[in-house]
C-alpha positions, 0 to 999 in steps of 0.5 A, a space after each residue: 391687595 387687601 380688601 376689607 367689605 364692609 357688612 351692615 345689618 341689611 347689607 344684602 351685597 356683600 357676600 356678591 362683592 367678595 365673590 366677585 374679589 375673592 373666587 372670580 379675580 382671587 384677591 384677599 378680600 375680608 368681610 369687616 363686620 359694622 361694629 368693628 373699629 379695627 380696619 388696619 391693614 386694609 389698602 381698600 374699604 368697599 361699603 356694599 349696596 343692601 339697607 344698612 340699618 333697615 334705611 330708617 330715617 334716610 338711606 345711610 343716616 344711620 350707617 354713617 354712625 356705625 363703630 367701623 365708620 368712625 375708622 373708615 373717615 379717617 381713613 379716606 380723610 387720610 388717603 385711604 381708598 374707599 367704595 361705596 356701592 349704592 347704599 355705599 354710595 349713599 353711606 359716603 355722602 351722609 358721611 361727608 366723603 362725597 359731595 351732594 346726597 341721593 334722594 327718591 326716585 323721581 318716579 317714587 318707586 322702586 327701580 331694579 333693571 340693568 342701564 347703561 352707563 357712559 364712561 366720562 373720565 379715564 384718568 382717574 385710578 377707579 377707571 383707568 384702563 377701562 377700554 369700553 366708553 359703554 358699561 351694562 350693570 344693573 340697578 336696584 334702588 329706592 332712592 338713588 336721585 343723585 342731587 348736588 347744589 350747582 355750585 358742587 355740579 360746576 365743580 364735579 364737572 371742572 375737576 372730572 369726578 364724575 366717573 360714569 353717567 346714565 346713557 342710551 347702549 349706543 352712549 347718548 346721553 338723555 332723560 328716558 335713559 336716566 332711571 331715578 331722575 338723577 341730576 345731570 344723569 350722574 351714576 358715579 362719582 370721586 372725591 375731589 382727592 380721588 381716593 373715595 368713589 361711588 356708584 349707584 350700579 352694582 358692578 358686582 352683579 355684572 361681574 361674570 358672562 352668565 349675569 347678563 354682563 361682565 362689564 362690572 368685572 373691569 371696575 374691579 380690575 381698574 380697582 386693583 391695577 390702577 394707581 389712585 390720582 
């Protein structure tokens, strides 16, 4: 597989991402630099967590509008897979790939910290063959409040693109185990398609034992072994 990671002024996640790719699993992964048009032969975009663009105006807003992304939407439009890793994730829903937006932290701070998030859906191909109902990886976000309107949160839930939520270690799912105030304690989604999926947790940072975890390694082989549904 091809890989292509996406690089933003302010993209601090990227170099993490093609270690994980190209030295830990030994895949093809490419840095693509923002104002790049040219993606073709790419089977996968990743869009990396940092701050694109310095997070002016609001986080992705204008990374949304970068030369590489008027390639990467009809790309995904087209089927294409694509990844957005916290900024990512918040890329893709002001891109219109993904549904609802990521507001501040209900705390209003920072937050950086490993958590716990619960496993909701084996079928689709970004968690297929994930075995684990239970994966540590960490945080690092300002605005990662996941919100949708209850219309797109009934729908999310009817069609099972919510992929992973905020839990407890032993899988329970409460408030003291959400960290942003994160609507319905949602850590990822996909696209009602199933080719676009996003997450707040940086799987890339829990990719090797001596982190803390390598739960965020079986993301990245889910990636690569599973067929996209």
């Amino acid at each position: 597989m091809r890989l292509g990671i996406v690089v933003f002024p302010g993209s601090n996640c990227d170099h993490d991402c093609y270690h994980v790719l190209r030295h830990v699993l030994k895949q093809d992964a490419q840095f693509v630099w923002h104002k790049n048009r040219d993606i073709f032969g790419f089977d996968t975009i990743i869009l990396p967590g940092g701050f694109s663009y310095g997070d002016y105006l609001r986080t992705g807003a204008i990374a949304r509008f970068s030369p590489v992304m008027s390639e990467v939407i009809p790309f995904a439009r087209n089927g294409g897979t694509v990844v957005g890793i916290c900024n990512g994730f918040q890329i893709l829903c002001e891109a219109g790939l993904l549904p609802g937006v990521l507001l501040r932290n209900n705390h209003l701070q920072f937050v950086s910290k490993p958590v716990y998030v619960r496993l909701e859906n084996r079928n689709s191909g970004f968690t297929a063959g994930i075995e684990k109902s239970v994966l540590k990886m960490p945080v690092a976000h300002g605005d990662g409040n996941y919100f949708a309107e209850p219309s797109t949160l009934e729908a999310l839930k009817r069609n099972g693109q919510i992929l992973f939520r905020y839990c407890t270690a032993s899988g329970d799912i409460d408030e003291a185990s959400n960290p942003n105030g994160s609507l319905d304690n949602i850590a990822g989604i996909v696209n009602e398609q199933g080719n676009v999926f996003g997450l707040m947790p940086h799987p890339e940072r829990a990719g090797e034992a001596v982190l803390g975890s390598a739960d965020g390694l079986l993301l990245f082989e889910a990636l690569l072994n599973g067929s996209r549904t």
